[in-house]
Every structure is written in C-alpha cells, then in structure tokens.
PyMOL Python script that loads the backbone (N, CA, C, O; Angstrom):
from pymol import cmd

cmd.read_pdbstr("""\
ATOM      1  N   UNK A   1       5.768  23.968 -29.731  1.00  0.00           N
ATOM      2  CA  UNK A   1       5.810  24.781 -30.936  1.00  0.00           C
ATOM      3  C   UNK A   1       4.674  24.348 -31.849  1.00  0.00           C
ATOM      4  O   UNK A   1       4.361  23.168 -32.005  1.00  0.00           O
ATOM      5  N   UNK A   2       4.167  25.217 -32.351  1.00  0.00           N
ATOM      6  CA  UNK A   2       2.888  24.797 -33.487  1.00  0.00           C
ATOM      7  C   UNK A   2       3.040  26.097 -34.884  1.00  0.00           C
ATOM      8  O   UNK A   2       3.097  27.323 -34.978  1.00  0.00           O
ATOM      9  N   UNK A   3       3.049  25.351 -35.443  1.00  0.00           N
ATOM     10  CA  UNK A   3       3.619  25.712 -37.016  1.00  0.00           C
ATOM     11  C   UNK A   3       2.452  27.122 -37.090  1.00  0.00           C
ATOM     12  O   UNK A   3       2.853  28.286 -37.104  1.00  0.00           O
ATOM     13  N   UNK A   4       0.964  26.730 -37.131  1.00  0.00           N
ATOM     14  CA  UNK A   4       0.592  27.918 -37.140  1.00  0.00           C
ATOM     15  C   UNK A   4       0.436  29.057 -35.750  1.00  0.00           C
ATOM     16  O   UNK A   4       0.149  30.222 -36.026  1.00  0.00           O
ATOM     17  N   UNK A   5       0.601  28.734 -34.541  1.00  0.00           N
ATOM     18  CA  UNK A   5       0.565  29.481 -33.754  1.00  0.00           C
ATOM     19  C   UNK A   5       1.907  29.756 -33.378  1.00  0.00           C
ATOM     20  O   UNK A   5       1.927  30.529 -32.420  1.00  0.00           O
ATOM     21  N   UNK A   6       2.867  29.467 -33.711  1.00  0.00           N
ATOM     22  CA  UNK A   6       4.204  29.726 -32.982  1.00  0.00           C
ATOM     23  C   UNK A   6       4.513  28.847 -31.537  1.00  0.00           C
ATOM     24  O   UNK A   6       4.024  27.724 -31.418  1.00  0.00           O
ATOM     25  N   UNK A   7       5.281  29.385 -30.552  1.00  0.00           N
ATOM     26  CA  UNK A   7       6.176  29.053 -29.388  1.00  0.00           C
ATOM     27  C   UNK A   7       4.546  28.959 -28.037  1.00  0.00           C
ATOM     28  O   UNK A   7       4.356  29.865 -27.225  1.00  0.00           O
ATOM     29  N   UNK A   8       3.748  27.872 -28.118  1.00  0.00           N
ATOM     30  CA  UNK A   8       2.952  27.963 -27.296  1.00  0.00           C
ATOM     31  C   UNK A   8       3.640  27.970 -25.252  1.00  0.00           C
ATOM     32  O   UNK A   8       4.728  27.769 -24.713  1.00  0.00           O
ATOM     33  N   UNK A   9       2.456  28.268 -24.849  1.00  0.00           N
ATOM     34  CA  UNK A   9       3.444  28.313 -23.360  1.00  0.00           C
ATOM     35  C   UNK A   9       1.750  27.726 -22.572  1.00  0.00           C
ATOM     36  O   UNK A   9       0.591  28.132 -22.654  1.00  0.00           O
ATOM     37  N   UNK A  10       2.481  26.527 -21.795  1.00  0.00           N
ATOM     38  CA  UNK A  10       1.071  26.097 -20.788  1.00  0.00           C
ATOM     39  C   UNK A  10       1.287  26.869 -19.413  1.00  0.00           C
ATOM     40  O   UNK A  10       2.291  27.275 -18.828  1.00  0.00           O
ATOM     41  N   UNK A  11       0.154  26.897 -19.188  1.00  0.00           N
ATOM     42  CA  UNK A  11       0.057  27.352 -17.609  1.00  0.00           C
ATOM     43  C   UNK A  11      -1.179  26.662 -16.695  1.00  0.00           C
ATOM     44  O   UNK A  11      -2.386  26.850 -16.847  1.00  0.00           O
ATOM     45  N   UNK A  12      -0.415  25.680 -15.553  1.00  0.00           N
ATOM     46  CA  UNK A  12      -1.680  25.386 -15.032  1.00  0.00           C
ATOM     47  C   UNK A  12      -2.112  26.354 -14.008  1.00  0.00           C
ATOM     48  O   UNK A  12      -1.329  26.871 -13.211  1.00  0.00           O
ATOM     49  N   UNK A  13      -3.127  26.541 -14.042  1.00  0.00           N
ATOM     50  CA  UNK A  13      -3.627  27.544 -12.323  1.00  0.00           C
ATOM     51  C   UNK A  13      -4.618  26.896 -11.784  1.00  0.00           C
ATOM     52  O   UNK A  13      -5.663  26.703 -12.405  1.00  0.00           O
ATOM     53  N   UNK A  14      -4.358  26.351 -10.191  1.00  0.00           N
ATOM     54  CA  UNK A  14      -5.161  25.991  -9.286  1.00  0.00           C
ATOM     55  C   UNK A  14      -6.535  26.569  -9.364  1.00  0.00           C
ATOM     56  O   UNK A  14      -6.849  27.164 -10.395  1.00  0.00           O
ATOM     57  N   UNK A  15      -7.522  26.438  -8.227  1.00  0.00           N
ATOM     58  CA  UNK A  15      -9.120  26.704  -7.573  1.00  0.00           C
ATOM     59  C   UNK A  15      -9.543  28.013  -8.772  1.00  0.00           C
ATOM     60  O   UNK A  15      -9.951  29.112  -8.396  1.00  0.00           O
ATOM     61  N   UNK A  16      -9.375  27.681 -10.098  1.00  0.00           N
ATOM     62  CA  UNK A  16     -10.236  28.233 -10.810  1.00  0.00           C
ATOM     63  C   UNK A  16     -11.866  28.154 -11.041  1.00  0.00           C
ATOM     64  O   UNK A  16     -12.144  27.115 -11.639  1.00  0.00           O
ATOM     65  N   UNK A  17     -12.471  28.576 -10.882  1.00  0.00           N
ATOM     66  CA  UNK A  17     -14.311  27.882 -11.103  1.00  0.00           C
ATOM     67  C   UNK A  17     -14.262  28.274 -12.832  1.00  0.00           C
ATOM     68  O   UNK A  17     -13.648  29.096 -13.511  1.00  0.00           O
ATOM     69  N   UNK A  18     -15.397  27.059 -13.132  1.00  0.00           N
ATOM     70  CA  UNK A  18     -15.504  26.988 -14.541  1.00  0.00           C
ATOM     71  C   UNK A  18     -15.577  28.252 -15.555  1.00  0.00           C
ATOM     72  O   UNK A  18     -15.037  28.210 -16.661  1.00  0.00           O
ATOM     73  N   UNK A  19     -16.265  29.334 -15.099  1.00  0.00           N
ATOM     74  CA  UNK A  19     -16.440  30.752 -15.804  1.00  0.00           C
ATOM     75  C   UNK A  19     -15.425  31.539 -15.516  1.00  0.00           C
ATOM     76  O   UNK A  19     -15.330  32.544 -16.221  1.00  0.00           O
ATOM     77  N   UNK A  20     -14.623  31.381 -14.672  1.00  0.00           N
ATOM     78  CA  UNK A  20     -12.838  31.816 -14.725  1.00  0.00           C
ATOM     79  C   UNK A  20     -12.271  31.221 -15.929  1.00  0.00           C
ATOM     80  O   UNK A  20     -11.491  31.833 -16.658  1.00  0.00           O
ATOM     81  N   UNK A  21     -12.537  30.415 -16.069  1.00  0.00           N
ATOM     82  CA  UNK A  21     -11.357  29.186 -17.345  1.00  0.00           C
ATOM     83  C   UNK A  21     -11.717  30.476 -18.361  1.00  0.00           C
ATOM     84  O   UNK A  21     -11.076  31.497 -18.610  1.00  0.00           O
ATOM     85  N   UNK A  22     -12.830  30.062 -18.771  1.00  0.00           N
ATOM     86  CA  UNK A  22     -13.516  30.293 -19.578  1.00  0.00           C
ATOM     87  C   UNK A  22     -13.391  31.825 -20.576  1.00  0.00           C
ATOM     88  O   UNK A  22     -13.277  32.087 -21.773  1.00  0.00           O
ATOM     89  N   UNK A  23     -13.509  32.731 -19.060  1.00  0.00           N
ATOM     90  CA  UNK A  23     -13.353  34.033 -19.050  1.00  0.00           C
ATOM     91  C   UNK A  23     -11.755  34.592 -19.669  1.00  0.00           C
ATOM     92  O   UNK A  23     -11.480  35.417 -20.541  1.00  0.00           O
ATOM     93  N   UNK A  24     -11.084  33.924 -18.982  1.00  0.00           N
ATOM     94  CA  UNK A  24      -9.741  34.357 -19.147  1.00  0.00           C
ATOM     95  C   UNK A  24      -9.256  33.404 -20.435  1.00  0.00           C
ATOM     96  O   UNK A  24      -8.788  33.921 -21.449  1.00  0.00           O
ATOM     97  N   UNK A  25      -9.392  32.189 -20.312  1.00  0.00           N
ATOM     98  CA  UNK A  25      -9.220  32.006 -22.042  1.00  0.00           C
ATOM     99  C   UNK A  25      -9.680  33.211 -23.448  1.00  0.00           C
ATOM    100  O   UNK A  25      -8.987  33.456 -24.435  1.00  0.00           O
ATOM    101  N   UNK A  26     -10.692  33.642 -23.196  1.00  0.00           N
ATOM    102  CA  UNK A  26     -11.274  34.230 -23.802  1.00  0.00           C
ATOM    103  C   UNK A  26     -10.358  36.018 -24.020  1.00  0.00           C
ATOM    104  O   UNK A  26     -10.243  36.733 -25.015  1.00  0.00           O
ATOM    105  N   UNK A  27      -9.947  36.159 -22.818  1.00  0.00           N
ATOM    106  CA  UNK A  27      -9.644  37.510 -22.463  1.00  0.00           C
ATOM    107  C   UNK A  27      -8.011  37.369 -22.975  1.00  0.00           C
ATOM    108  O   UNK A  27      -7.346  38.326 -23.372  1.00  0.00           O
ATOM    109  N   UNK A  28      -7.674  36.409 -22.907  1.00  0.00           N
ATOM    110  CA  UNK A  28      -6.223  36.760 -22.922  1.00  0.00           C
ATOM    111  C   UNK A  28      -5.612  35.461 -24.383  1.00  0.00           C
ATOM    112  O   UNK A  28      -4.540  34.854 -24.374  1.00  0.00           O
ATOM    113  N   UNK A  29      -6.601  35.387 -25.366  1.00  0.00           N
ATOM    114  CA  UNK A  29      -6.290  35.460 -26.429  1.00  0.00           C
ATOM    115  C   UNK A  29      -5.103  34.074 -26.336  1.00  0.00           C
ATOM    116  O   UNK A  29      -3.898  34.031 -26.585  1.00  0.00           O
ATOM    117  N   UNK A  30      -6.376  32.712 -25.717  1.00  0.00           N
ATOM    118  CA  UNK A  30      -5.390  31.898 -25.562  1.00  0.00           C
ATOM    119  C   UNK A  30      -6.033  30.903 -26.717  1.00  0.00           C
ATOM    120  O   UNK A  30      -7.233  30.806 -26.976  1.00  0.00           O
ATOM    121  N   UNK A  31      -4.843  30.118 -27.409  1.00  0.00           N
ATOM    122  CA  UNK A  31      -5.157  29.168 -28.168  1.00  0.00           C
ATOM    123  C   UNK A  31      -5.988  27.866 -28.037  1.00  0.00           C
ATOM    124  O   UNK A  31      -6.535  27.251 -28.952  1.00  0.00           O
ATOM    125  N   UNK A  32      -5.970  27.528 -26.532  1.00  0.00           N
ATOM    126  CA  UNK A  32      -6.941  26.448 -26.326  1.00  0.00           C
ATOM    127  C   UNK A  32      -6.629  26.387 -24.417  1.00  0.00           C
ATOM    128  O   UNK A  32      -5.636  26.540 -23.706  1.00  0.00           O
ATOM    129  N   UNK A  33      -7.833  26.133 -24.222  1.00  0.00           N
ATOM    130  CA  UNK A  33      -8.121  26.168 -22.593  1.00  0.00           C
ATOM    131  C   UNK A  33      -8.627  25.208 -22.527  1.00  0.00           C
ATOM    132  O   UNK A  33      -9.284  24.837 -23.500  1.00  0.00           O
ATOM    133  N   UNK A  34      -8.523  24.212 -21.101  1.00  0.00           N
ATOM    134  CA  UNK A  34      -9.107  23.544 -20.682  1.00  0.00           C
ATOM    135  C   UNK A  34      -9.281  23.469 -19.063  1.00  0.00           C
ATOM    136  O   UNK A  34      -8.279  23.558 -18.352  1.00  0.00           O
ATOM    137  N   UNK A  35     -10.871  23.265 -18.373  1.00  0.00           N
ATOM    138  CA  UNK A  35     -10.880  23.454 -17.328  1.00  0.00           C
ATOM    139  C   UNK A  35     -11.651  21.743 -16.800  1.00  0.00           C
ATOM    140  O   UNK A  35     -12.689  21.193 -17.168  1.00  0.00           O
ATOM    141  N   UNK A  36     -10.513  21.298 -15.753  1.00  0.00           N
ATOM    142  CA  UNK A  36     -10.867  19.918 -14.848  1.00  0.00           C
ATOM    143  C   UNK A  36     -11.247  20.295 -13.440  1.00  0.00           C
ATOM    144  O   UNK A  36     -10.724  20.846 -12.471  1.00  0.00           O
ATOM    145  N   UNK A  37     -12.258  19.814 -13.731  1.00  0.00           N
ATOM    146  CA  UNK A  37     -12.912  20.283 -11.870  1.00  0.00           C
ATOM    147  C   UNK A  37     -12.288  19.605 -10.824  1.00  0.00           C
ATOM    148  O   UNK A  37     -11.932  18.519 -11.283  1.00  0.00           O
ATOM    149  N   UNK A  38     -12.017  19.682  -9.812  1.00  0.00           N
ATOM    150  CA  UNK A  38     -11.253  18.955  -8.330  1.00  0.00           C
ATOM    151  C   UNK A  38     -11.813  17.793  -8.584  1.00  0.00           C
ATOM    152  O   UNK A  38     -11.031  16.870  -8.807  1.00  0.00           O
ATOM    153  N   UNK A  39     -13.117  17.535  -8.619  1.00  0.00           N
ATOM    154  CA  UNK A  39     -14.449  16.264  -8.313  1.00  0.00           C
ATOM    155  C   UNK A  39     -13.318  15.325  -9.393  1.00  0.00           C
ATOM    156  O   UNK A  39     -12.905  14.239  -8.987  1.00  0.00           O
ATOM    157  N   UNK A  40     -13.049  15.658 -10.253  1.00  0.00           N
ATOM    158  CA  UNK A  40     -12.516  14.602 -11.292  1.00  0.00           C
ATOM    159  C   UNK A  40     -10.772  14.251 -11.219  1.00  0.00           C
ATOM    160  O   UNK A  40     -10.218  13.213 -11.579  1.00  0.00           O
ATOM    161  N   UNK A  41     -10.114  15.556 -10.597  1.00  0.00           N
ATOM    162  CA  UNK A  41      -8.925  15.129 -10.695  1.00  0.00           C
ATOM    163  C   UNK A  41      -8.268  16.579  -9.935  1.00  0.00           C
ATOM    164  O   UNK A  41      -8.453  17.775 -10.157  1.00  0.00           O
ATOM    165  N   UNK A  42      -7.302  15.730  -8.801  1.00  0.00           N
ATOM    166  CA  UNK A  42      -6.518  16.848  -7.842  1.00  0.00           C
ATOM    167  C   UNK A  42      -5.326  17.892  -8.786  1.00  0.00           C
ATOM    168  O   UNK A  42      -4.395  17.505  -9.493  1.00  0.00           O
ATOM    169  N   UNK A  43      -5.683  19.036  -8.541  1.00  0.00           N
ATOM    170  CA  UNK A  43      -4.364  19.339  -9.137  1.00  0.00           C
ATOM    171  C   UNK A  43      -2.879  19.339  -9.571  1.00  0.00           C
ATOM    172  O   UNK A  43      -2.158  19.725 -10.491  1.00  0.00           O
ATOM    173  N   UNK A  44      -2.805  18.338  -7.758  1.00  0.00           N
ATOM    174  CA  UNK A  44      -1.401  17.489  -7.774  1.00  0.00           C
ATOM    175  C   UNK A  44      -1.141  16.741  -8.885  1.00  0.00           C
ATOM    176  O   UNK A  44      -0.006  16.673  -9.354  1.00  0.00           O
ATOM    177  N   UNK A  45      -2.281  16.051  -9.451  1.00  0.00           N
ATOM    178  CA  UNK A  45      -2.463  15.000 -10.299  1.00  0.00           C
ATOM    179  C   UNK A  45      -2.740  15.486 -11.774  1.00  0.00           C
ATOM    180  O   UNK A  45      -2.867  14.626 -12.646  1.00  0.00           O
ATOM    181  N   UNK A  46      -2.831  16.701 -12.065  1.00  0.00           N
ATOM    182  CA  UNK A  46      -3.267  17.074 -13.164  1.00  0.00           C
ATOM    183  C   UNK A  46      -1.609  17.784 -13.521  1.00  0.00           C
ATOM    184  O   UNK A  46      -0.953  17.509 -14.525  1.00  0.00           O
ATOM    185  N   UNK A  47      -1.264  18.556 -12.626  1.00  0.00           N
ATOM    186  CA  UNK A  47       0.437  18.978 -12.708  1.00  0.00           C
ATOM    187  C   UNK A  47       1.479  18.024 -13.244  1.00  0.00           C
ATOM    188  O   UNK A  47       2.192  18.471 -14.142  1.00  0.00           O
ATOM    189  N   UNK A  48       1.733  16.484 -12.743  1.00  0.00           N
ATOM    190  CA  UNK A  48       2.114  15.353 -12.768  1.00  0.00           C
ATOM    191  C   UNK A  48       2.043  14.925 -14.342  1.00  0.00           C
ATOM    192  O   UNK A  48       2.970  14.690 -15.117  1.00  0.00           O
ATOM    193  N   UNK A  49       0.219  14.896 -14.617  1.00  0.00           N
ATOM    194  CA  UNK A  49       0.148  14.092 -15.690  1.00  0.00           C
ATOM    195  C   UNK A  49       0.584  15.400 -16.851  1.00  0.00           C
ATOM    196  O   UNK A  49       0.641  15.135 -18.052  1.00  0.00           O
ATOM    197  N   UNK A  50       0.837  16.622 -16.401  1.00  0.00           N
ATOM    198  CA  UNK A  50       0.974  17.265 -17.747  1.00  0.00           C
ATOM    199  C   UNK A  50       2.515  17.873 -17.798  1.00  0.00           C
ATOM    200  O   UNK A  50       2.738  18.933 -18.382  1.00  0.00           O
ATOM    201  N   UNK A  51       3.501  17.158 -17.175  1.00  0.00           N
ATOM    202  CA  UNK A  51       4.639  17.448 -17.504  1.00  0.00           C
ATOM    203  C   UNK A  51       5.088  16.562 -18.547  1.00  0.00           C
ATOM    204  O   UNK A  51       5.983  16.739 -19.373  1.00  0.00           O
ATOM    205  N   UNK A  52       4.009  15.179 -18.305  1.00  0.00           N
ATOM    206  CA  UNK A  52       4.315  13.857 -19.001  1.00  0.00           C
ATOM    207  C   UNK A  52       4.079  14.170 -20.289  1.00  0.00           C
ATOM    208  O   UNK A  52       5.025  13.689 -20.912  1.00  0.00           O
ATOM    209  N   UNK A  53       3.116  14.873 -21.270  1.00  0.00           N
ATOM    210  CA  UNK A  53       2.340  15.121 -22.502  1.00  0.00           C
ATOM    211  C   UNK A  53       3.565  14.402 -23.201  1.00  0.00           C
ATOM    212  O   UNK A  53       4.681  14.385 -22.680  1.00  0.00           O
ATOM    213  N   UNK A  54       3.252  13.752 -24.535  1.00  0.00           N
ATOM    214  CA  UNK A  54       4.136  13.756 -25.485  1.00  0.00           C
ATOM    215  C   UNK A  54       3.322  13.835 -26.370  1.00  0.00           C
ATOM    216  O   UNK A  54       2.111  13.861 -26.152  1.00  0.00           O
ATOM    217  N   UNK A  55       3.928  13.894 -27.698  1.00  0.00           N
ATOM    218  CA  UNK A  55       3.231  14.674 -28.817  1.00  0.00           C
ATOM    219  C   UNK A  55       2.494  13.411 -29.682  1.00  0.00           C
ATOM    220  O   UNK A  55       3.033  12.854 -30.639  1.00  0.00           O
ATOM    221  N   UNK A  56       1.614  13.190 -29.330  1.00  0.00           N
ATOM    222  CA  UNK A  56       0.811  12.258 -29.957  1.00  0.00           C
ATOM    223  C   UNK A  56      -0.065  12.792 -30.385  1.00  0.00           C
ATOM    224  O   UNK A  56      -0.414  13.831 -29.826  1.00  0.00           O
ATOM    225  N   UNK A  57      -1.151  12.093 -32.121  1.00  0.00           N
ATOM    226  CA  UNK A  57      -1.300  12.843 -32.390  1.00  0.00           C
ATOM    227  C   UNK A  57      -3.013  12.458 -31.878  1.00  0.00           C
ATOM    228  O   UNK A  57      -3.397  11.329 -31.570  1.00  0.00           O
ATOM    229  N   UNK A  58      -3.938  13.818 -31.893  1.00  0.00           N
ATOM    230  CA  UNK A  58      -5.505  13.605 -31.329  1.00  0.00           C
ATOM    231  C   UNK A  58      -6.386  13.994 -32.646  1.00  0.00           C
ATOM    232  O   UNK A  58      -6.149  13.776 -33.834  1.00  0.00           O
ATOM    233  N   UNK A  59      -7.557  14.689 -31.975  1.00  0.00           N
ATOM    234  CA  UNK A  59      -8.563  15.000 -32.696  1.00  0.00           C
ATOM    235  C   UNK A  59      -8.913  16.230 -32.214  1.00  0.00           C
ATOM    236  O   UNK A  59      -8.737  17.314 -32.770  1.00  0.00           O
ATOM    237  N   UNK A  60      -9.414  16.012 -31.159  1.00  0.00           N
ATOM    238  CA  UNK A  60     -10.495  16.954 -30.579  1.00  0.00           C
ATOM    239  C   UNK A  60      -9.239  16.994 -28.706  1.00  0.00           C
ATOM    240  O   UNK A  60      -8.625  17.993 -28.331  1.00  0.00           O
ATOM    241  N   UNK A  61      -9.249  16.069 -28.211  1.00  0.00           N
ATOM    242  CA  UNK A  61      -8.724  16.589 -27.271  1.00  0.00           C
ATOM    243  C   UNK A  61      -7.985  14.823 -26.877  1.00  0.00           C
ATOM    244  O   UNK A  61      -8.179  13.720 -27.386  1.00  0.00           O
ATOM    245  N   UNK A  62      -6.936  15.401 -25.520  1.00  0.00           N
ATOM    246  CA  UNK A  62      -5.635  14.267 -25.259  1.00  0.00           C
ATOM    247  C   UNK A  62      -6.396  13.479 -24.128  1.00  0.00           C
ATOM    248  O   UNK A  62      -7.327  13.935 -23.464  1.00  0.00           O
ATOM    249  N   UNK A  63      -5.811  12.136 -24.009  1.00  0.00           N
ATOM    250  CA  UNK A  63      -6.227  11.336 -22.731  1.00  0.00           C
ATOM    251  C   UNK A  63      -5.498  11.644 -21.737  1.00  0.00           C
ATOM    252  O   UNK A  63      -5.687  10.670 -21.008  1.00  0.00           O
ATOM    253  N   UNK A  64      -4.891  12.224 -21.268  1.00  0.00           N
ATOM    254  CA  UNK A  64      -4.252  12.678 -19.916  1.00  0.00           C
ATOM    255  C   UNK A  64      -4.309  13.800 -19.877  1.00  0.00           C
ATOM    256  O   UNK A  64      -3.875  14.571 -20.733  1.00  0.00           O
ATOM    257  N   UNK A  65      -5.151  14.226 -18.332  1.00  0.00           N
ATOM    258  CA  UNK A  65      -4.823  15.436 -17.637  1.00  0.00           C
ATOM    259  C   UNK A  65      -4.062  16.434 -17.731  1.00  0.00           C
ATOM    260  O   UNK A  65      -2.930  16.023 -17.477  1.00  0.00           O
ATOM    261  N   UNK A  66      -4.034  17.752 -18.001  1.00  0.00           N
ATOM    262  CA  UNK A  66      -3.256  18.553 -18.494  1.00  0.00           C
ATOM    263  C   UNK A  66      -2.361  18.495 -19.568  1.00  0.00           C
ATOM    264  O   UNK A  66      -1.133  18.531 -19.499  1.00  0.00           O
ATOM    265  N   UNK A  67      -2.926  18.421 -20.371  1.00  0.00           N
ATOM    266  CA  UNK A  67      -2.400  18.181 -21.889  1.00  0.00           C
ATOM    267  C   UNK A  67      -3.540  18.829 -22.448  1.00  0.00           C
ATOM    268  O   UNK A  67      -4.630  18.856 -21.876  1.00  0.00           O
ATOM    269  N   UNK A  68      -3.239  19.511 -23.890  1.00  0.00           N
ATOM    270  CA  UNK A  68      -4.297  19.773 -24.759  1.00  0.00           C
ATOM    271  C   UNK A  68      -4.195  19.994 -26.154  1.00  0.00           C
ATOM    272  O   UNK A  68      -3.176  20.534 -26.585  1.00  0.00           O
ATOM    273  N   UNK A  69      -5.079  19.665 -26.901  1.00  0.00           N
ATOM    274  CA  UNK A  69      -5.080  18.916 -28.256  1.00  0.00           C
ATOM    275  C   UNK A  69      -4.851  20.426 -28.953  1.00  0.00           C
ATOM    276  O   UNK A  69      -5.846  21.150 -28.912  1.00  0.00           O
ATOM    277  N   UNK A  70      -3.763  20.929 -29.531  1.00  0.00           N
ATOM    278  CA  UNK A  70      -3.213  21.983 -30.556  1.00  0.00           C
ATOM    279  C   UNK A  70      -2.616  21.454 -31.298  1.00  0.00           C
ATOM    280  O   UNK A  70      -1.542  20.898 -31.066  1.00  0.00           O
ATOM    281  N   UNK A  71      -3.476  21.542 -32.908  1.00  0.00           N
ATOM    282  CA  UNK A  71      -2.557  21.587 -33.720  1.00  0.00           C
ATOM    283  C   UNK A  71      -2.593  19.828 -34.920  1.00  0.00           C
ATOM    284  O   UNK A  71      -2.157  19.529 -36.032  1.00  0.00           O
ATOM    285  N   UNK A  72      -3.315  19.176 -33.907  1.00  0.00           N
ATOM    286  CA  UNK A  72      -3.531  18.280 -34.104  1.00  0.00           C
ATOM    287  C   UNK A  72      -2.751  16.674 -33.339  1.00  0.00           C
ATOM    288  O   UNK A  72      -2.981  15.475 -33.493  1.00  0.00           O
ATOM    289  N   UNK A  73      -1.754  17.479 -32.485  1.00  0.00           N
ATOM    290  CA  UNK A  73      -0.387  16.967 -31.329  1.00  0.00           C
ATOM    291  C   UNK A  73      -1.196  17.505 -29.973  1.00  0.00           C
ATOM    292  O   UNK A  73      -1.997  18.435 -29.887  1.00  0.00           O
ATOM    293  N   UNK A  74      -0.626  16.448 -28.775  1.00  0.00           N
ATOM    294  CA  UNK A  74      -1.022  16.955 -27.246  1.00  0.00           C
ATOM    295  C   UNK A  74       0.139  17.472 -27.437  1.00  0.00           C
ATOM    296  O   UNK A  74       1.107  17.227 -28.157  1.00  0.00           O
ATOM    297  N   UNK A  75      -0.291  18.652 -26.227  1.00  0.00           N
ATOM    298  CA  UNK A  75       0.461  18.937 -26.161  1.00  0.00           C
ATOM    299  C   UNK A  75       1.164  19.466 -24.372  1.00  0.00           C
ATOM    300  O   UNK A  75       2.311  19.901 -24.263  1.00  0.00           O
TER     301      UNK A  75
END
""", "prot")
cmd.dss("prot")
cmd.show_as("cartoon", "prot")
cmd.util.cbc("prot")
cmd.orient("prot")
C-alpha cells in the first residue's frame, strides 16, 4: 500500500529483454519498474528474494532482488 499511489500489485515476468521492461512500464502506467538481466541474477533467485521484501526504508532503490523502492519503503 502507498499512501499516494494506493493498493500497489508486483509482478515478476521471466526472459524479458531490457526495452520490454522498459516499454511496458511505460505503456501500462506502472509506478516503478525494474529490469535484472539473467548475467546478474536467475529468476529463481530474484522470485525468492522478492517474496522476502520488508518495508525498509531506501532512497533511490532496495538491496535485494525484486523489491523496489516506492514511496520511500521496499517494497
């Protein structure tokens, strides 16, 4: 939940290439996207680390994999 955006909802999606992220962030009017290439981290592993998120608070962006900085909380 984020006070100014409302009831956020994550979605991870597999073998995206970087101008997919990008594109569809853009297109579908999402609050914050983030795209991890395979080279850096398996999806298995990015799924895992982002069920874990807890709401700590960031700046700019979270230290674990699938999490992302809204609001000023990972989320």
């Amino acid at each position: 939940m984020s006070a100014v955006c409302g009831k956020l909802k994550k979605a991870l999606l597999p073998d995206l290439t970087y101008v997919e992220c990008v594109t569809r962030g853009a297109k579908d009017w999402m609050t914050a996207f983030k795209w991890i290439p395979e080279s850096l981290a398996r999806f298995d592993d990015v799924k895992n680390s982002a069920s874990s998120c807890s709401s700590v608070f960031c700046v700019k962006r979270c230290a674990r994999y699938g999490c992302v900085c809204v609001g000023g909380e990972c989320k």
